[in-house]
C-alpha positions in Angstrom: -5.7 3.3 -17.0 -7.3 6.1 -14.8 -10.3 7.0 -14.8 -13.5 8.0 -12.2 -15.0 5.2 -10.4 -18.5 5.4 -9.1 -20.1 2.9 -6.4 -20.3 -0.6 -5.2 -20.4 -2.5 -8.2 -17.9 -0.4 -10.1 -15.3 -0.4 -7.2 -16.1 -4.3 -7.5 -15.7 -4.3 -11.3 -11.6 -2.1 -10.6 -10.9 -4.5 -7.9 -11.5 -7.6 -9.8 -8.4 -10.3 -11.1 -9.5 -12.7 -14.1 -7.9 -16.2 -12.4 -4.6 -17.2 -12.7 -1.3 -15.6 -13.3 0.1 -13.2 -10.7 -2.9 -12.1 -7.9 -2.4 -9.9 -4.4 -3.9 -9.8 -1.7 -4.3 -6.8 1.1 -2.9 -7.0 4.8 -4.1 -4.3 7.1 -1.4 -3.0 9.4 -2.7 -0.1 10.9 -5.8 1.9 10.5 -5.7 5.6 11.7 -8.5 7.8 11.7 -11.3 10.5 12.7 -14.4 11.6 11.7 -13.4 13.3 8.0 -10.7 11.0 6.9 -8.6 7.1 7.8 -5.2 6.3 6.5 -5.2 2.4 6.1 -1.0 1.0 6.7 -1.1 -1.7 4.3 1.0 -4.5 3.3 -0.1 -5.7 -0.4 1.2 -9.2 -1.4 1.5 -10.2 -4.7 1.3 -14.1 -5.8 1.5 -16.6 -8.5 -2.0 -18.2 -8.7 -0.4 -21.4 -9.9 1.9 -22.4 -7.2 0.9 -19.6 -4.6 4.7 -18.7 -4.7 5.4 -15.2 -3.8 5.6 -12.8 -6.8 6.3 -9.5 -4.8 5.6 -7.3 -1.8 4.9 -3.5 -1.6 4.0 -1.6 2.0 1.9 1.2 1.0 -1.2 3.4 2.1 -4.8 4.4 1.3 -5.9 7.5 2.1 -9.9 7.5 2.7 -11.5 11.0 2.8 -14.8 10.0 4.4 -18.5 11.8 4.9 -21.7 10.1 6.9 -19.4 6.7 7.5 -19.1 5.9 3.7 -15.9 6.6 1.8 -16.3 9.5 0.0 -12.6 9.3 -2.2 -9.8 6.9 -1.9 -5.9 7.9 -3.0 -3.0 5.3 -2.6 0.0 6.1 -1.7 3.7 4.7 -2.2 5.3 6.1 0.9 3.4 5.8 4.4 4.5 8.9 5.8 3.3 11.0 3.3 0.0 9.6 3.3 -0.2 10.5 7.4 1.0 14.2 6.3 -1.9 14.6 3.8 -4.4 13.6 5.9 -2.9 15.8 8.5 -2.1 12.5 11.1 1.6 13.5 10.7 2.1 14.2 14.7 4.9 11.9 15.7 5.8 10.4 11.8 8.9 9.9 12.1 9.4 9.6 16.2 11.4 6.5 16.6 
């Protein structure tokens, strides 16, 4: 179900659970970023609203291109590394 999302209430309106069954919430990691653009690290943890027993867990990124301080687009991304290479932050991926 994609579509075009525009402003505050509709990004509140996509990021909206009815109650109950499986839920998530969002655990920053990391944040990198410049003037243009932030890659958010994220760890997204999934839930059963009944028992708050874990459901599942994903480590993934969002890719924010930015203009004036306000996000300007948003992309998510499976695989952390290639988020940092699209938003050019890829200096030292992979250095360990």
């Amino acid at each position: 179900m994609k579509r075009l999302w525009k402003g505050v209430e509709a990004a509140r309106l996509w990021a909206a659970r009815a109650p109950g069954g499986v839920q998530q919430t969002i655990e920053l990691d990391e944040l990198c970023e410049d003037a243009d653009r932030a890659v958010a690290l994220i760890t997204r943890r999934w839930y059963w609203a009944e028992d708050g027993s874990p459901a599942s867990e994903d480590e993934m990124a969002w890719l924010f291109e930015l203009r004036d301080g306000r996000v300007r687009s948003w992309r998510p991304f499976e695989d952390r590394t290639e988020a940092l290479r699209a938003a050019g932050f890829d200096h030292g991926v992979g250095a360990e």
